[in-house]
One Martini backbone bead per residue (centre of mass of N, CA, C, O) as a GRO file, in nm:
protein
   91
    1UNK     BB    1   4.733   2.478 -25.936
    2UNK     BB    2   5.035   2.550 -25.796
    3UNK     BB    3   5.204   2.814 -25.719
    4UNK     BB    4   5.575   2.836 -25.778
    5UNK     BB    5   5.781   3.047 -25.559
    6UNK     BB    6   6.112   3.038 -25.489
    7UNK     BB    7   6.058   3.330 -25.315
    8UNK     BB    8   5.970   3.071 -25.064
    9UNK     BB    9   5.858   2.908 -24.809
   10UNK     BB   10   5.923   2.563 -24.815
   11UNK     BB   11   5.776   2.250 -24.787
   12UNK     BB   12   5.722   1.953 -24.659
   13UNK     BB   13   5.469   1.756 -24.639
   14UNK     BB   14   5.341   1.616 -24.375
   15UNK     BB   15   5.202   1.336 -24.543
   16UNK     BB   16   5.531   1.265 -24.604
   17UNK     BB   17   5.708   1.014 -24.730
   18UNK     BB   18   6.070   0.936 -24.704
   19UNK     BB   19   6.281   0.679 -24.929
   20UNK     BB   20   6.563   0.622 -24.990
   21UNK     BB   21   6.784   0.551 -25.260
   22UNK     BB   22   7.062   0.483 -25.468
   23UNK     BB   23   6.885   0.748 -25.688
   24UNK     BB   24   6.740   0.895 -25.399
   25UNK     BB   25   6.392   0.882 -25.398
   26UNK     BB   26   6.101   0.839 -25.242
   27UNK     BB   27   5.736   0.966 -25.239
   28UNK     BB   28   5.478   0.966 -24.994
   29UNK     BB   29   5.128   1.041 -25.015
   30UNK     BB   30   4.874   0.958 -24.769
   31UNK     BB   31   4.636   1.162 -24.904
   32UNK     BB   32   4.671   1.103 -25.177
   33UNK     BB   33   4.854   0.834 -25.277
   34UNK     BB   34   5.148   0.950 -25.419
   35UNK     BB   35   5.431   0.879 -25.639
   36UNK     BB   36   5.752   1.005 -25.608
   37UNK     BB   37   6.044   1.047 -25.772
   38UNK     BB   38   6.373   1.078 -25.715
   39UNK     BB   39   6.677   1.091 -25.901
   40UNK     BB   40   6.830   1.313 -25.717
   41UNK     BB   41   7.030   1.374 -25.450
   42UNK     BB   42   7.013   1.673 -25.475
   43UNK     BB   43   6.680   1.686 -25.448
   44UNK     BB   44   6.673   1.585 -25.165
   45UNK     BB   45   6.828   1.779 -25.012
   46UNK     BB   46   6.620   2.000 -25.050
   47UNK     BB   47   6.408   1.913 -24.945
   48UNK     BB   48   6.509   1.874 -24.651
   49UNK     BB   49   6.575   2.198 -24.673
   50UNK     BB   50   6.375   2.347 -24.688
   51UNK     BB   51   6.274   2.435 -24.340
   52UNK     BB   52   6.576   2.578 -24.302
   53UNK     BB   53   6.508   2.775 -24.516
   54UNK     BB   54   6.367   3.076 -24.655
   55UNK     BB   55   6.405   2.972 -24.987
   56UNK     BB   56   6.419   2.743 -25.217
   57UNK     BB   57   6.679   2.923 -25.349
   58UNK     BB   58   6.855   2.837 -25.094
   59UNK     BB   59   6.812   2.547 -25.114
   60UNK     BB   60   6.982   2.538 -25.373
   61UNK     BB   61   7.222   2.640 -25.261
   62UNK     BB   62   7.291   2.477 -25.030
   63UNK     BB   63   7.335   2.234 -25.244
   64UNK     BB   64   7.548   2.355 -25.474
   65UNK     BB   65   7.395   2.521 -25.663
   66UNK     BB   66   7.431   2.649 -25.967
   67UNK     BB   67   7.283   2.881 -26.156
   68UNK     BB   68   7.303   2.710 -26.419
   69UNK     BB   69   7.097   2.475 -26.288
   70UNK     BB   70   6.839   2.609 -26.108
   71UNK     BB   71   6.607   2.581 -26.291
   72UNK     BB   72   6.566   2.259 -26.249
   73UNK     BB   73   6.552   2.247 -25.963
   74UNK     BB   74   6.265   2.432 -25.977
   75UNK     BB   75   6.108   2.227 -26.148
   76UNK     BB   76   6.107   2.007 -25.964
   77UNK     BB   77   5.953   2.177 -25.730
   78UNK     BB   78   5.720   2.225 -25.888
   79UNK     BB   79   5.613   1.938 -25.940
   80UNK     BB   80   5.575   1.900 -25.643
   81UNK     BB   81   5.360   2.101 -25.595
   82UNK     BB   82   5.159   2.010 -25.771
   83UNK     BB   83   5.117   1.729 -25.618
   84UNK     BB   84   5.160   1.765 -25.289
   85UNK     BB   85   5.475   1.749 -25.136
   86UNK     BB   86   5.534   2.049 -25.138
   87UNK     BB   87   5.460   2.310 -24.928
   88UNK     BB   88   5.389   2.594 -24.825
   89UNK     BB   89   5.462   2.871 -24.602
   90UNK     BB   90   5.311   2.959 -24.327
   91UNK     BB   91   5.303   3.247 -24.133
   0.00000   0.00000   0.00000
């Protein structure tokens, strides 16, 4: 299982395709074969700005997220690296 610590900076696998949903997005990894629900548009908002920020919680303040709701976020974005949908950035 990844470890995922919000305190780096992590990205969208290459091999994941991402399609907008009016509930928020599908995302499909053509390597692992899972399909992965994104239930909340601010959750897609984070994913997509993964490579933009320096730290997946940069990503989550940058999408308007106050830190009483941050853990949420932190968990749903743990459950995508445990799946290998975010994958951390090598340096």
């Amino acid at each position: 299982m990844t470890t995922f610590d919000p305190n780096r900076a992590w990205s969208l696998h290459h091999q994941v395709a991402v399609r907008p949903e009016p509930f928020g997005a599908l995302l499909y990894h053509f390597g692992t074969r899972k399909l992965s629900f994104l239930k909340d548009r601010t959750l897609l908002e984070i994913v997509r700005s993964l490579d933009e920020q320096p730290t997946a919680r940069d990503a989550i303040a940058a999408a308007g997220v106050g830190t009483a709701d941050a853990d949420r976020y932190v968990g749903a974005l743990q459950t995508l690296a445990s799946s290998e949908m975010v994958v951390e950035q090598q340096d």
